[in-house]
N, C-alpha and C positions, 0 to 999 in steps of 0.2 A: 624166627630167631636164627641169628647165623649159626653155625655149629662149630662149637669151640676146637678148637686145634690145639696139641700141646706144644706151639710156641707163646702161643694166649695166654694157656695156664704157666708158661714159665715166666714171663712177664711179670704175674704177679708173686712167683716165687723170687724173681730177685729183687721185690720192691719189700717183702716183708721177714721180720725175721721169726722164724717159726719152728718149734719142736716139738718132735712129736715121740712118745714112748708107749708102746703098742704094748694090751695085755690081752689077756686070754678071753676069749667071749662065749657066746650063749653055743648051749651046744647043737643049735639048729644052722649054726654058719660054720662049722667046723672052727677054727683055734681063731679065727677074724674078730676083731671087738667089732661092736655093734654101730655105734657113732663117737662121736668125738667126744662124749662124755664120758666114755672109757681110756682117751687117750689124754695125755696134755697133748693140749691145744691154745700157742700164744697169737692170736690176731693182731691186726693194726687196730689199735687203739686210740686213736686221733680221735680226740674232742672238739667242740667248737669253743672257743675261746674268744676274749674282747680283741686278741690280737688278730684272727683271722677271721671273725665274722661276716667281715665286710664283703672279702673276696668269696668267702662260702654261699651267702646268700647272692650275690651275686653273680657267681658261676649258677648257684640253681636256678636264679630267675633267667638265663642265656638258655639252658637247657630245657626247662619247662616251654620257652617261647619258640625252639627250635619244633620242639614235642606237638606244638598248636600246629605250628605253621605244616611243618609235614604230616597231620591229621586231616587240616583243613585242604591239604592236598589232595591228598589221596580222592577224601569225599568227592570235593570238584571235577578230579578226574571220572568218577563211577559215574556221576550224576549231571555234571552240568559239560564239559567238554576236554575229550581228548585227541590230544594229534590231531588238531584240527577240525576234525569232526563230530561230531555229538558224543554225549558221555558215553565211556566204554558198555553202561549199561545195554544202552540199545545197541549197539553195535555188537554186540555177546549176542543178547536176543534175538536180532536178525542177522547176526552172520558176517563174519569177516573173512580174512583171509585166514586167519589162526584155526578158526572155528568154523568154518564153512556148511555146517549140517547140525540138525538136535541133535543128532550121537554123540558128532565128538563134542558138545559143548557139556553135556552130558557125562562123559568120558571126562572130561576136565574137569568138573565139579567131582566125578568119582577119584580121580587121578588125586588132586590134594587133598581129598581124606584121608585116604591112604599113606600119604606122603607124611602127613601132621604125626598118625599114626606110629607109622616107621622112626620117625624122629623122637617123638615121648617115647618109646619105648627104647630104639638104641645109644640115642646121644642124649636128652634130658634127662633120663635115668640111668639110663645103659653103661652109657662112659663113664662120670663116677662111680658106677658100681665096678667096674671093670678094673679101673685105677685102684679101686679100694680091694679089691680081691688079691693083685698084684702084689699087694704092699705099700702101695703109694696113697698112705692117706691123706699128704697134706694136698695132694694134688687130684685127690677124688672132693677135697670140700674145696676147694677152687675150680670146679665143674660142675657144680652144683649151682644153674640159673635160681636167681631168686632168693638168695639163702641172708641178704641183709635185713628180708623183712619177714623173713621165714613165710614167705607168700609159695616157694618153691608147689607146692600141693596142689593149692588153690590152682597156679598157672597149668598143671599140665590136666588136672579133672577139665579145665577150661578150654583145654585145646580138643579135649575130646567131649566137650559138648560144641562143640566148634563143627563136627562132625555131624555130630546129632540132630543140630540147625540145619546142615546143610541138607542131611537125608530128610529129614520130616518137612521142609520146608517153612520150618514156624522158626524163632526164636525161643519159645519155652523149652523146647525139648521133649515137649509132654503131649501133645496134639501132632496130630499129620494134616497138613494142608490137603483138601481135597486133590491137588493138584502138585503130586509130592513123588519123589522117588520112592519112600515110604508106601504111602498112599498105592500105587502103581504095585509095586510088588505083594501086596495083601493081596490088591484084587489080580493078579495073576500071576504069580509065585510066592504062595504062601510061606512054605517050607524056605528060600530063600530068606525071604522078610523077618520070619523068625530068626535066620541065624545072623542077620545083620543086626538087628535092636537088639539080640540075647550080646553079641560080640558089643557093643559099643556101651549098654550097658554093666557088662563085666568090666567092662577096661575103666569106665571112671567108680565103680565101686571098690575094685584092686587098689586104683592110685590114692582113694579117699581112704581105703584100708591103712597104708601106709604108716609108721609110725613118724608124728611129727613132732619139731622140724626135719625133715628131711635131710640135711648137712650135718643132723645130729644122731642119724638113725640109718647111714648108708649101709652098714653091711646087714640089718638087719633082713629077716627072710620071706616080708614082704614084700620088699623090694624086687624080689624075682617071680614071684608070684603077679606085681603089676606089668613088668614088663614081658611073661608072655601072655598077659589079656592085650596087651598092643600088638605084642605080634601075631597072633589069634585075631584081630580085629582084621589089619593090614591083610591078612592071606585072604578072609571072607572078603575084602572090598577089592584088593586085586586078581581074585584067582578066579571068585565066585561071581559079584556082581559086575565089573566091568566086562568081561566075556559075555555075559546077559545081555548086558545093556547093548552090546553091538550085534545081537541079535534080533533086535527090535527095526525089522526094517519096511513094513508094510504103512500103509498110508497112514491109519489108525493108531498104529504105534508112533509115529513120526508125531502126530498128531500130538499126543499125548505127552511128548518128549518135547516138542515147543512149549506148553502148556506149563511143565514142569519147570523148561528153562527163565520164564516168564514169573513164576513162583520166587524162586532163587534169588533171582536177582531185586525183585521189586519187595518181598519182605523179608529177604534175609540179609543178602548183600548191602545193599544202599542203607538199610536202617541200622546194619550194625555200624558202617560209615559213620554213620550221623551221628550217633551216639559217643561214638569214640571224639571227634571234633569238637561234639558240645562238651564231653567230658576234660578231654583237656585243654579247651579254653578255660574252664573252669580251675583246673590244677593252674593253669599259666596265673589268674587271677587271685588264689591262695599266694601261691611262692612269692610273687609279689607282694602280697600282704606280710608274708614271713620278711623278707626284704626291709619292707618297712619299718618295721615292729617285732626284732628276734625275740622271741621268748618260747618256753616251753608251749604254752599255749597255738602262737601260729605255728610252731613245727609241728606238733599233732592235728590242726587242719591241713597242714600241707600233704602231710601224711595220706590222713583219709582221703583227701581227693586225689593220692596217688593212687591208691588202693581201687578206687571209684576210675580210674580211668584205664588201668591196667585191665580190668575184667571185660572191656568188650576187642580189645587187642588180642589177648588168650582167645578168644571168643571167633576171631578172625582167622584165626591160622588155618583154618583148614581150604580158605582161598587164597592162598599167597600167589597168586596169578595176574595179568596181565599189568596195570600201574604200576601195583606196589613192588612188583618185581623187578620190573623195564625200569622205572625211574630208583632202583637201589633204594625205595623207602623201608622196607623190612629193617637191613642192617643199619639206615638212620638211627630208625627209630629201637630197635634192639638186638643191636650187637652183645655178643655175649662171649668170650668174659670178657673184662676190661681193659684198660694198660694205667696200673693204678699209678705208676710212674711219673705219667706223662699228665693225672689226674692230680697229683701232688704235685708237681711244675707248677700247674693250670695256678691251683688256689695259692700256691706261694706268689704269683708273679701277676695274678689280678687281669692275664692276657687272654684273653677268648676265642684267640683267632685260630687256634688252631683246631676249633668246633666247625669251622666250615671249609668247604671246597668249590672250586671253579669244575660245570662242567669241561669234561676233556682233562681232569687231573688224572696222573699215574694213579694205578691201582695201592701204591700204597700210601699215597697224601688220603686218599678215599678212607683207607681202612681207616689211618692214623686218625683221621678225624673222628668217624664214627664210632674208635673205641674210647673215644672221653665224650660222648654226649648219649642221648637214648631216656629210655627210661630206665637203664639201670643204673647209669651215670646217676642220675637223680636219684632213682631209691639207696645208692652212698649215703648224697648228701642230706637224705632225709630219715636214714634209719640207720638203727645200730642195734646188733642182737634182737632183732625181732620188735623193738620198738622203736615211735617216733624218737627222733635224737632233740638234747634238751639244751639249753644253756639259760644258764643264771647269769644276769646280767650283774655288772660289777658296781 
């Protein structure tokens, strides 16, 4: 996720009109109301209607096909070929210039844990709590990723099993590959191993603790309870295991540390790839069909298979490394927050173009783009308060 900035969140303060009147709240936040349920709270309201239909579903099928096309990127690049030479997979696993040793590649997989970490806890939760503690509610429920389809939860338990995949080496989260950072620290740093699975399981229990929707429940007081299990995580993976892991310098360890790298990439990396590409080819194929055919009906498949293709993206973040990075696909694909603005243009004027860019564009033709497409772009035009959005045809 990119990490919002408050010229982001002002953006969408001057696109909507919004008031807000703060009352007293629970006495575990001091005088702070809890969520937006204690406050008025007036949203953009926009419905889909016979008059805009056309341009709505078809900004969402632009968006959904952007969404495939940088999915089925990314994969390509891990798996089949990058910069010229073989997919980044192998070239991870045996060593490039970035990664030239099992440590540091090692170090890299530990590095964006950490990183995922630090971010769920100070910017996906953190910043609208902070906003919300200041006084500034309307602009803590405008920092709130995720909050059209009140998925916000879902997303950040998913960044930190994103973590969980990557130490165990499985996808479940519930097995250690024999060949596992996981795995490796049992059989020789136990006491470590515990405080990593005890820390990473605390941190998606906190964020599952939460009261939900999250946009509805900022100031409440587990909100701070989840974000120091991320920060508690973050210290264990930067303080504790990467200083480990580059201790590991004998042959046997090396050994073991290829082995590992090898794990990583061939059943955690590439399959979560895969899954996210087949996933939203599949979304690109709904919204099409909503396209087609608006009714309440295809918006609630469109829906679900937003839902179905967001969860192995969540699920990725904790390698946001080499591709997805180098080729600017992250903020493609989920730029956060939006320019609801420039998203109201879009569908009054039926013009699309300003969803893409020319390599070698200024940095801010880049953003400007990326902030009206993504998947959140999509979850707009696909959700409204927590459910699929509906229209009755005329």
């Amino acid at each position: 996720m990119k990490i919002p900035t408050r010229s982001h969140v002002g953006m969408w303060l001057a696109a909507a009109a919004i008031s807000l009147a703060a009352c007293s709240g629970d006495e575990t936040v001091a005088t702070l109301p809890e969520g937006t349920d204690e406050v008025t709270l007036e949203i953009d309201n926009t419905e889909v209607t016979s008059q805009n239909v056309n341009n709505w579903t078809a900004y969402a099928c632009r968006v959904a096909e952007l969404l495939a096309q940088d999915a089925a990127t990314l994969h390509a690049d891990w798996s089949q070929s990058y910069k010229g030479g073989t997919g980044f997979a192998e070239q991870f696993k045996q060593g490039n210039t970035a990664y030239p040793s099992a440590i540091s590649c090692v170090e890299q997989v530990v590095d964006g844990c950490a990183d995922i970490a630090n971010e769920v806890g100070t910017a996906k939760i953190g910043e609208p709590r902070d906003l919300w503690e200041s006084g500034k509610y309307t602009e803590a429920v405008y920092a709130v990723e995720s909050w059209y389809s009140y998925h916000s939860i879902d997303d950040y338990a998913n960044n930190i099993r994103s973590i969980q995949n990557a130490i165990c080496g499985t996808r479940d989260g519930r097995t250690e590959a024999t060949h596992s950072i996981a795995a490796y620290l049992k059989a020789h740093n136990p006491e470590l191993f515990a405080a990593t699975t005890t820390a990473i399981t605390a941190a998606i229990a906190r964020i599952e603790g939460m009261a939900s929707p999250f946009r509805s429940h900022i100031g409440n007081s587990g909100v701070l309870a989840a974000m120091e299990a991320c920060s508690d995580l973050e210290q264990v993976l930067a303080n504790r295991l990467k200083p480990y892991i580059a201790t590991l310098t004998d042959d046997a360890a090396t050994a073991a540390l290829q082995a590992i790298v090898a794990t990583y990439v061939d059943d955690v990396v590439v399959p979560t790839y895969a899954e996210l590409a087949a996933c939203n080819r599949e979304l690109s194929t709904a919204v099409n069909a909503l396209r087609a055919h608006p009714s309440d009906d295809t918006f609630k498949a469109a829906a679900a298979a937003w839902m179905k293709a967001r969860a192995p993206w969540e699920k990725s973040e904790a390698f946001l490394f080499g591709p997805v990075d180098e080729e600017g696909l992250d903020p493609n694909m989920d730029s956060w927050p939006l320019d609801q603005a420039a998203i109201a243009n879009i569908l009054a004027t039926g013009s699309f173009a300003d969803l893409e860019y020319v390599d070698g564009a200024g940095d801010e033709v880049v953003e400007a783009a990326q902030n009206v497409r993504g998947f959140h772009t999509l979850e707009f035009l696909l959700f409204k308060d927590g459910k699929p959005r509906t229209y009755t045809q005329p």
